[in-house]
N, C-alpha and C positions, 0 to 999 in steps of 0.2 A: 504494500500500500504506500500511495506516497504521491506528491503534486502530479500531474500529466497535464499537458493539453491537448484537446482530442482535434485530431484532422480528418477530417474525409479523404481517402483516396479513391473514391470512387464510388460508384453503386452498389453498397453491401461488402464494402470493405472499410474501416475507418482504422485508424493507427492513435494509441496512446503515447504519447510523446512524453515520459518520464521529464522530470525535474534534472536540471544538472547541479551540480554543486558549486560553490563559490570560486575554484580552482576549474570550472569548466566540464568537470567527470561526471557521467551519468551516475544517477542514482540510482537508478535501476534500468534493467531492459525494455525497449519499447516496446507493445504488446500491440501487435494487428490483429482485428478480428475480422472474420469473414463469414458471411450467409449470404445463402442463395435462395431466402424464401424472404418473397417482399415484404418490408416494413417491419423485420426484424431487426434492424440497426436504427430505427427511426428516432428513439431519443435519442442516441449518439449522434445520431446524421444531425439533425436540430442544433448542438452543443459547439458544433465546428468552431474553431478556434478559442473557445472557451477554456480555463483553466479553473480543475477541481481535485476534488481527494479522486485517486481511480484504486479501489481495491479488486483482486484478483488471486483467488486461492485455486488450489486442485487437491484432492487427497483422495485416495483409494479407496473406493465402498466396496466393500465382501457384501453387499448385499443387493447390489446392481443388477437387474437382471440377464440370465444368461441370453444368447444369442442374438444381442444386439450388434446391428452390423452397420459400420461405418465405410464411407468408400473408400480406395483404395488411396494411400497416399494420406491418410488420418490417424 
């Protein structure tokens, strides 16, 4: 978690643009997301160029169901 500014790069892609530090070093990595189902990005699309908190976790659920399928290259 930590400051970003969000950018649009395009149609259902936008990019969190992390905070750099006083010395110019990112603070964190910048995080692009991507959908291909319309109006999925639409509060992001909206925020372009705006700067806010952007939080972003991932962790393992053993409880996810099985045979879920992602395409290839995810």
């Amino acid at each position: 978690m930590g400051m970003s500014k969000i950018k649009v790069l395009g149609p259902g892609r936008v990019k969190a643009v992390h905070q750099l530090n006083s010395d110019g070093t990112a603070y964190a990595e910048d995080v692009t997301i991507e959908s291909d189902v319309p109006g999925r990005l639409a509060w992001l699309e909206e925020h372009d160029g705006k700067v806010g908190i952007f939080s972003f976790s991932f962790r393992p659920d053993e409880h996810a169901p099985t045979g879920v399928l992602f395409p290839d290259g995810d």
